[in-house]
LOVOLO-259801 format. One record per residue (C-alpha): residue number from 1; residue in one letter; x, y, z. Coordinates in Angstrom, 2 decimals. Example, Ala and Ser with C-alpha at 12.3 -4.5 7.8 and 13.67 -1.06 7.14 Angstrom:
<nodes>
+-----+------+---------+---------+---------+
: seq : type :      c1 :      c2 :      c3 :
+-----+------+---------+---------+---------+
:   1 :    A :   12.30 :   -4.50 :    7.80 :
:   2 :    S :   13.67 :   -1.06 :    7.14 :
+-----+------+---------+---------+---------+
</nodes>
This chain:
<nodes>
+-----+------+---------+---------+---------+
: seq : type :      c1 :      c2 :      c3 :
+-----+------+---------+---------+---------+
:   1 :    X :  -14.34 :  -44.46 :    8.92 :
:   2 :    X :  -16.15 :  -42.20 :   11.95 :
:   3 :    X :  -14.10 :  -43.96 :   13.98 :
:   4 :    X :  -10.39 :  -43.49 :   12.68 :
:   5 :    X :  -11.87 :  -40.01 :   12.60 :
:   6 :    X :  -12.71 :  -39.67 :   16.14 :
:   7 :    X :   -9.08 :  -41.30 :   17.54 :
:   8 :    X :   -7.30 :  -38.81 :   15.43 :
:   9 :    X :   -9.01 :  -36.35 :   17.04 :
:  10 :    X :   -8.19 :  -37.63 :   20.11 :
:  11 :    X :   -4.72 :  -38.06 :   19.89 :
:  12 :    X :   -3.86 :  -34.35 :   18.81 :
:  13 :    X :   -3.04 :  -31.92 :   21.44 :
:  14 :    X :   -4.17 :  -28.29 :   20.50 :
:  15 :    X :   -2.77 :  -25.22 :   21.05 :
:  16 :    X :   -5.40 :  -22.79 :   22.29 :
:  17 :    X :   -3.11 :  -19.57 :   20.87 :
:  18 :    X :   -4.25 :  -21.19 :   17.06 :
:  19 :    X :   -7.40 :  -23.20 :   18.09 :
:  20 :    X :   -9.37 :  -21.32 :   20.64 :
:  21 :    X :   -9.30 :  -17.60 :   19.30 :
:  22 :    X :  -11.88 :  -15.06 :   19.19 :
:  23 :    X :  -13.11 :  -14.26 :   16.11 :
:  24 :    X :  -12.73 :  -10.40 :   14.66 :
:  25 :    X :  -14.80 :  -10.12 :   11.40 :
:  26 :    X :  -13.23 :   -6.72 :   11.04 :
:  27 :    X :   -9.23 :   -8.05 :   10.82 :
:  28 :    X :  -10.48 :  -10.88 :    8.65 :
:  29 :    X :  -12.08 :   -8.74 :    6.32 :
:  30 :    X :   -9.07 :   -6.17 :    6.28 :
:  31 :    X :   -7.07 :   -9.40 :    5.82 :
:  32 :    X :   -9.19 :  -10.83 :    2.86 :
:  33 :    X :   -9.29 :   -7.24 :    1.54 :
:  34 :    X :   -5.36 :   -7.43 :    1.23 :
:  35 :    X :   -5.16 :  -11.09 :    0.09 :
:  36 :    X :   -8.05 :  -10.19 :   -3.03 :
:  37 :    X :   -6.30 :   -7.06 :   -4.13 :
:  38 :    X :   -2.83 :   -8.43 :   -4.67 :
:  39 :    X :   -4.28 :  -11.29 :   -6.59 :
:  40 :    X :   -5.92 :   -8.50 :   -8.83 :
:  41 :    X :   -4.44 :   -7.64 :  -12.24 :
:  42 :    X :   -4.18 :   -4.33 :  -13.05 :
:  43 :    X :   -3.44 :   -5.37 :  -16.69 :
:  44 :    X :   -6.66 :   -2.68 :  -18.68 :
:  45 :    X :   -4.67 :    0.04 :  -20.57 :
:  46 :    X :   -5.83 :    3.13 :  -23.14 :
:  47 :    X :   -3.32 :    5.18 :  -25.27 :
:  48 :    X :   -3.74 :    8.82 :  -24.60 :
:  49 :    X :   -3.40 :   11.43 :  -27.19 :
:  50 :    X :    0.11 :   11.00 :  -26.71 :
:  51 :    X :    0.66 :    7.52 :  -27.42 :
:  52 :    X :   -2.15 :    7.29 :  -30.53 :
:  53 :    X :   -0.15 :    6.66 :  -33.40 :
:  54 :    X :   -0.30 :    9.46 :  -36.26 :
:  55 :    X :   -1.66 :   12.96 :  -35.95 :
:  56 :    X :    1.30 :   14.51 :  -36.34 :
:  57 :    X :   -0.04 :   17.37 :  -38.77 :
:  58 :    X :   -2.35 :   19.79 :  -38.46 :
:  59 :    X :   -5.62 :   18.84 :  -39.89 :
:  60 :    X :   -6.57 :   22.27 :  -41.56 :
:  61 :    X :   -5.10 :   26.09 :  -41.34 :
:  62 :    X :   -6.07 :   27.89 :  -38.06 :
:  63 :    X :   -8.13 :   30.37 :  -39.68 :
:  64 :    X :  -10.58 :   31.01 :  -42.50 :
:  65 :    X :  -12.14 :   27.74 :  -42.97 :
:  66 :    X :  -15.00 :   28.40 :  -40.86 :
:  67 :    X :  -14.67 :   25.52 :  -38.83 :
:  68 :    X :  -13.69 :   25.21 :  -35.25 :
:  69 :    X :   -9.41 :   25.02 :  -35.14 :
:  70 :    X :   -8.29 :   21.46 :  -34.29 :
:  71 :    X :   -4.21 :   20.75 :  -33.80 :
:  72 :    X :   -4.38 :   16.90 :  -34.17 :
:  73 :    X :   -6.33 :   14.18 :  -35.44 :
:  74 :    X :   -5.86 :   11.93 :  -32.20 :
:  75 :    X :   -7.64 :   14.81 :  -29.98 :
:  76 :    X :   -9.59 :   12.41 :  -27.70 :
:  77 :    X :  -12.67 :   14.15 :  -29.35 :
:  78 :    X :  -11.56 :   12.64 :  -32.52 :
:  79 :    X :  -12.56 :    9.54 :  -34.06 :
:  80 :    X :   -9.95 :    6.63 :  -33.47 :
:  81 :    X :   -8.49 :    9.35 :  -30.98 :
:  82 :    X :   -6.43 :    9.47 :  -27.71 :
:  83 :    X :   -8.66 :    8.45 :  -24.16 :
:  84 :    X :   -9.04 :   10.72 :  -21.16 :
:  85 :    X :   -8.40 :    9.67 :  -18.26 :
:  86 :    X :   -9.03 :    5.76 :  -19.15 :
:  87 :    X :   -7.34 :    3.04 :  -17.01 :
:  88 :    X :   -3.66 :    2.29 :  -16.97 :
:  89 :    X :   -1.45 :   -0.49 :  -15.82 :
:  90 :    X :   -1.93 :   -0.29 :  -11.86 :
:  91 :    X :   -0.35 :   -1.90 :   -9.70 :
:  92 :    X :   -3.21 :   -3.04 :   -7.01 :
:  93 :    X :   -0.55 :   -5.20 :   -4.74 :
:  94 :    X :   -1.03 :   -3.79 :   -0.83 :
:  95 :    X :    1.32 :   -4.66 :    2.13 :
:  96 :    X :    0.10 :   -6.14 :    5.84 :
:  97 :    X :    1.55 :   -6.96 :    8.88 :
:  98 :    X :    2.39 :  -10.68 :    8.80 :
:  99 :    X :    1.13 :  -11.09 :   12.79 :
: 100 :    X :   -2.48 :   -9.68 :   11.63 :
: 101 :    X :   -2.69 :  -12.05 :    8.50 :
: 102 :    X :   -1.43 :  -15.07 :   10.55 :
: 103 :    X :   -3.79 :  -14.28 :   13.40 :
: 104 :    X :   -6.67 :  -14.10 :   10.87 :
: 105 :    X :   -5.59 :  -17.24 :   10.32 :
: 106 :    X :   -6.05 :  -18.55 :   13.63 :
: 107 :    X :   -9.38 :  -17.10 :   13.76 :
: 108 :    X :  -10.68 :  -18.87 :   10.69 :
: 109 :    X :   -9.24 :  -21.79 :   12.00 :
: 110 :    X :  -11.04 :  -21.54 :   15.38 :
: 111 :    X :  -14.20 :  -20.66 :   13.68 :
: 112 :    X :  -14.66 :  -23.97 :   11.33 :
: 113 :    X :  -13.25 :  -26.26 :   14.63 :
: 114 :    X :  -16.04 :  -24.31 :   16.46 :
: 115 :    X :  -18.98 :  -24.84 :   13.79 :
: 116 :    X :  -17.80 :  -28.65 :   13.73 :
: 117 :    X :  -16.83 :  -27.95 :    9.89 :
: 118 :    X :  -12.97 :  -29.14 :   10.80 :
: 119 :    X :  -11.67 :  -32.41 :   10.86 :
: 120 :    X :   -8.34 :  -33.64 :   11.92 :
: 121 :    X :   -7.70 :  -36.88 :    9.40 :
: 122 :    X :   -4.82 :  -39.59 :    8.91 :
: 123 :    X :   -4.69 :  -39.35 :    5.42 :
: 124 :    X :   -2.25 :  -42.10 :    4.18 :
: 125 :    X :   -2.26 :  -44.11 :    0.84 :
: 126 :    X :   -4.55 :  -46.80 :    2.77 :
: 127 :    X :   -7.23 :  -44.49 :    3.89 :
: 128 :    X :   -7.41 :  -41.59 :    1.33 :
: 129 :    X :   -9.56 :  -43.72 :   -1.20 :
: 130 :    X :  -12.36 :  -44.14 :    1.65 :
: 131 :    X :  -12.13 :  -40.68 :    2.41 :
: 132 :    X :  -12.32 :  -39.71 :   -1.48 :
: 133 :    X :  -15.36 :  -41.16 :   -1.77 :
: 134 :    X :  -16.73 :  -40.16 :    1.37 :
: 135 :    X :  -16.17 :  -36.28 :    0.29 :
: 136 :    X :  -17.36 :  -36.88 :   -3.27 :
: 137 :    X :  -20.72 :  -38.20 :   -1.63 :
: 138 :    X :  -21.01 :  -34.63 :   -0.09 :
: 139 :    X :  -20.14 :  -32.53 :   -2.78 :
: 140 :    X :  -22.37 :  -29.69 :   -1.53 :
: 141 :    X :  -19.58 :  -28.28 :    0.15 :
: 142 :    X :  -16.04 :  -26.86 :   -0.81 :
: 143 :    X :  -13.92 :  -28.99 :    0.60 :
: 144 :    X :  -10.09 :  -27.61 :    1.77 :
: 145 :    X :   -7.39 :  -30.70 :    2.33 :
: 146 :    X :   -4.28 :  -29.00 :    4.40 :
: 147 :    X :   -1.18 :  -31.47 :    4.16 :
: 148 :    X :    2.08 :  -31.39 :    3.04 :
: 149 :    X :    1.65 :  -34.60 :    1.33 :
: 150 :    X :    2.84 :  -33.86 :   -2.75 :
: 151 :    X :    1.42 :  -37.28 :   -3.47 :
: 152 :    X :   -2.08 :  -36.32 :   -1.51 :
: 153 :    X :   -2.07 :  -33.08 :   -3.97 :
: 154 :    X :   -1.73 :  -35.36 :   -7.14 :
: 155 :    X :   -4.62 :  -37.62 :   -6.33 :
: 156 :    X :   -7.14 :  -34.63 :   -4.85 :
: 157 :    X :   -5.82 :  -32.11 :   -8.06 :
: 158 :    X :   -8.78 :  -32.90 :  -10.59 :
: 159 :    X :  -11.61 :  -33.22 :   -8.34 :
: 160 :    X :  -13.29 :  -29.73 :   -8.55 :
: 161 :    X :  -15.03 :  -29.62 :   -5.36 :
: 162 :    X :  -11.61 :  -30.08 :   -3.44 :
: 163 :    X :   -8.90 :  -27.78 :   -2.84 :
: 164 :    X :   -5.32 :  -28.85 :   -1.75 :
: 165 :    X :   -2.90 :  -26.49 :    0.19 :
: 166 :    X :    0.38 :  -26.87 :    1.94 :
: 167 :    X :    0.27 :  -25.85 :    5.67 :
: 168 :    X :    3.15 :  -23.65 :    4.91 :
: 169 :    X :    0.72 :  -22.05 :    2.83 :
: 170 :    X :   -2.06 :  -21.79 :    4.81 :
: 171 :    X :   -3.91 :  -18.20 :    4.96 :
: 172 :    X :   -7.60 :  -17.14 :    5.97 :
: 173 :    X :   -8.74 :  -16.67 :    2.30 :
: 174 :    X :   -8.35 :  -20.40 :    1.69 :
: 175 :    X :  -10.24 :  -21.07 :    5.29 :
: 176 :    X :  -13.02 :  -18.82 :    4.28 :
: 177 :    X :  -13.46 :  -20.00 :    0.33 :
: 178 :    X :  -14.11 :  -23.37 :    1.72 :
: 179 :    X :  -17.04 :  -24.55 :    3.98 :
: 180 :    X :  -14.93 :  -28.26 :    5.24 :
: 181 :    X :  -11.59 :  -28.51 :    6.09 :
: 182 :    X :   -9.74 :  -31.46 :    6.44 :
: 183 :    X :   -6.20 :  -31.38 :    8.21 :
: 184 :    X :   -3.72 :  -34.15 :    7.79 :
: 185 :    X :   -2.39 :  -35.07 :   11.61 :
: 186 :    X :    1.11 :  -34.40 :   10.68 :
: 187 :    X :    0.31 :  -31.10 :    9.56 :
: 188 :    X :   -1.01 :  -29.57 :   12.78 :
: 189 :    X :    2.17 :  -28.91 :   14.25 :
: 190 :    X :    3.60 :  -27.64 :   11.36 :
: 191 :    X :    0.86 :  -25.09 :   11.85 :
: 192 :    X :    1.28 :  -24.31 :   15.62 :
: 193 :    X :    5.22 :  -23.84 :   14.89 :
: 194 :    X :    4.44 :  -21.33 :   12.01 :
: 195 :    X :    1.60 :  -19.43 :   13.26 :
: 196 :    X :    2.80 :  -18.76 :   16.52 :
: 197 :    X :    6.32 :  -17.91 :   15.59 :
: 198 :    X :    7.08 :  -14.54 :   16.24 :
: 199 :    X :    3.72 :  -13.86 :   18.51 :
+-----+------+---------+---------+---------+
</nodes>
């Protein structure tokens, strides 16, 4: 299986623009930053006095009870009362520019190829069982499987230390969340076209 391994990676040409970059940990970090915030959900509310139902009469006269005056039984110093200042729907999604995230991209990309934790694989029917077993062997490490092969995403979807994504959808979080990566040979150039379009 080392073998079929080592032609493959000897039959794909490499673009140095997406293989051979210099790695910024300060872009990939701004990058990740971006990618982890618009995944957040800004989905905690409160009510404020406002919004607590009830309250709408005065709990005692102004004067003469001898007690300090109160307007509403939903002041937030009430019981079962309003919040102040308490958390909101928020909208946490933040914008980038698409040549930083796809040259992040590139960066994480030249990083694993550099620490020898990227492979460039034939996967096919034939050869994906062999290479199933060889990655459940080594399940110490996340394992990322970059093809564009649907029926390749059906047979890798319940193992949990493997994650499947489409080189179309490709970024540097997926790269970084996973310590091996595996590219399919008929993905690379899918790659090249689409991270170096527009450069």
């Amino acid at each position: 299986m080392a073998e079929k391994k080592t032609e493959t990676k000897k039959t794909t040409k490499l673009n140095p623009k997406i293989w051979k970059v210099e790695l910024n940990p300060d872009l990939v970090a701004q990058v990740l930053y971006v990618y982890m915030s618009n995944a957040r959900k800004g989905t905690a509310t409160t009510k404020t006095r406002g919004e607590v139902s009830g309250g709408g009469k005065k709990p005692w006269k102004q004067k003469g009870t001898g007690r300090a005056r109160q307007g509403s039984i939903r002041s937030p110093l009430w019981r079962k009362g309003g919040v102040v200042f308490g958390p909101t729907n928020r909208n946490w999604k933040k914008k980038i520019n698409s040549k930083m995230a796809k040259k992040a991209t590139c960066m994480m990309l030249s990083e694993r190829l550099k620490e020898k934790e990227l492979e460039f694989v034939n996967i096919d029917k034939k050869n994906f069982k062999d290479l199933r077993k060889d990655i459940v062997k080594n399940s110490g490490k996340k394992t990322l499987v970059v093809s564009t092969n649907k029926e390749l995403q059906l047979a890798v979807r319940n193992l949990t230390k493997i994650n499947f994504v489409d080189s179309m959808k490709l970024n540097a979080k997926h790269i970084v969340d996973s310590t091996k990566v595996l590219i399919d040979q008929d993905s690379v150039k899918v790659l090249e076209e689409r991270l170096t379009n527009g450069k």
